[in-house]
C-alpha positions as CSV (number, residue, x, y, z in Angstrom):
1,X,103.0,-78.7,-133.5
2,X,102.8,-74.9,-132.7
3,X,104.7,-73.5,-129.6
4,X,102.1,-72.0,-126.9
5,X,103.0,-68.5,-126.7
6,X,102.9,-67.1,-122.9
7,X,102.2,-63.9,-122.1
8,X,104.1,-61.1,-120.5
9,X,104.5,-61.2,-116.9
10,X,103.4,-58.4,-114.7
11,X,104.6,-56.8,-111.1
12,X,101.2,-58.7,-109.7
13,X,103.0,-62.0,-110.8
14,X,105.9,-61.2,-109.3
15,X,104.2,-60.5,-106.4
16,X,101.9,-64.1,-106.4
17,X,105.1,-65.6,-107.0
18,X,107.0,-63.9,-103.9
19,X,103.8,-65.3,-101.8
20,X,103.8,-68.9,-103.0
21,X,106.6,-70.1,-104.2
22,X,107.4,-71.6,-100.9
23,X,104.2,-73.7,-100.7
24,X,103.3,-74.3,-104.6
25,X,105.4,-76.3,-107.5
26,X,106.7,-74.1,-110.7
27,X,104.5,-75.9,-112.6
28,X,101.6,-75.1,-110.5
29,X,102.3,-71.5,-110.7
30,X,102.9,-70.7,-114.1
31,X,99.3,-72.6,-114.8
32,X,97.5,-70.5,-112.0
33,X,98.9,-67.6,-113.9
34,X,99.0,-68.4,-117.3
35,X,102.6,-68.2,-118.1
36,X,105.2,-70.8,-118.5
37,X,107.4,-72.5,-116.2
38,X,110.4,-71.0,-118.0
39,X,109.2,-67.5,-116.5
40,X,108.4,-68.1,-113.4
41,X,112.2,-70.0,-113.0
42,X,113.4,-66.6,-114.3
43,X,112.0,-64.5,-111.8
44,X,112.6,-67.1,-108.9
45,X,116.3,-66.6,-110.1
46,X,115.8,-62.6,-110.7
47,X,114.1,-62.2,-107.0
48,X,116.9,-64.9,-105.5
49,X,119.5,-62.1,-106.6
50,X,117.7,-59.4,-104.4
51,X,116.1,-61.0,-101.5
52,X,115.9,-64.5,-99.7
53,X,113.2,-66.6,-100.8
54,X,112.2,-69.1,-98.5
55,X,112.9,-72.9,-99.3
56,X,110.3,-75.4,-100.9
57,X,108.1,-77.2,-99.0
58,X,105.9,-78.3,-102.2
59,X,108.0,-80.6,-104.5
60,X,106.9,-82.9,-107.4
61,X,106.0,-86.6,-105.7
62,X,108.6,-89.3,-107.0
63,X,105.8,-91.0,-109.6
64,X,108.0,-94.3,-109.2
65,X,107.7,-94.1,-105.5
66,X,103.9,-93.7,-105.7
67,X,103.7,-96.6,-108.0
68,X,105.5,-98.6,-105.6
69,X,103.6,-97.4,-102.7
70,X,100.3,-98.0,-104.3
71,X,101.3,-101.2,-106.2
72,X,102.2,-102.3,-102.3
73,X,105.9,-103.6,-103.2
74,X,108.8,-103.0,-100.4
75,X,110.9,-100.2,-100.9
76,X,114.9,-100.6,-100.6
77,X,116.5,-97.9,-98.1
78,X,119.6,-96.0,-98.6
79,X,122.2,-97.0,-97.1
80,X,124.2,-94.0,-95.1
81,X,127.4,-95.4,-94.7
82,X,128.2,-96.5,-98.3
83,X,131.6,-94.8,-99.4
84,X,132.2,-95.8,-103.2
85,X,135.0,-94.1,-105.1
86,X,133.5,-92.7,-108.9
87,X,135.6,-94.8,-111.6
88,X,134.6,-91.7,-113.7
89,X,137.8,-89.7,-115.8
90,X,141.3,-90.6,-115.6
91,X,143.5,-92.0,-112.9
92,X,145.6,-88.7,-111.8
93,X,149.3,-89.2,-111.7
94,X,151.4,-89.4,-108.7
């Protein structure tokens, strides 16, 4: 299987991405534009360093949640007050 090669990005990508990164996914993006989701991640991270980008609204939907939802089966909540130590690494020495 041959990797896709993407093209170069331009200033005018730069610029779409500026505008709608807030309100689209990566993924979304980079197909709009034609280039891949590793670039646009690199100029999210390039424009981060320089100005504030507004936070995501538009995430990636939970495909097991929509399964559940659609499937019509009850979904657990979180519990908030759970406080459970991690048994992870080494006990440290007193």
């Amino acid at each position: 299987m041959t990797r896709k090669r993407s093209r170069p990005y331009t200033s005018d990508d730069v610029e779409f991405i500026h505008k709608n990164y807030a309100s689209m996914t990566a993924a979304e993006i980079a197909e709009k534009l034609g280039i891949s989701k590793f670039q646009v991640s690199k100029i999210v991270s390039e424009l981060r360093k320089h100005i504030d980008l507004p936070k995501k609204t538009a995430k990636r939907p939970n495909p097991i949640l929509e399964y559940l939802k659609k499937a019509g089966l009850p979904i657990k909540k979180e519990e908030s007050g759970k406080t459970s130590k991690s048994t992870r690494g080494r006990k440290k020495k007193s």
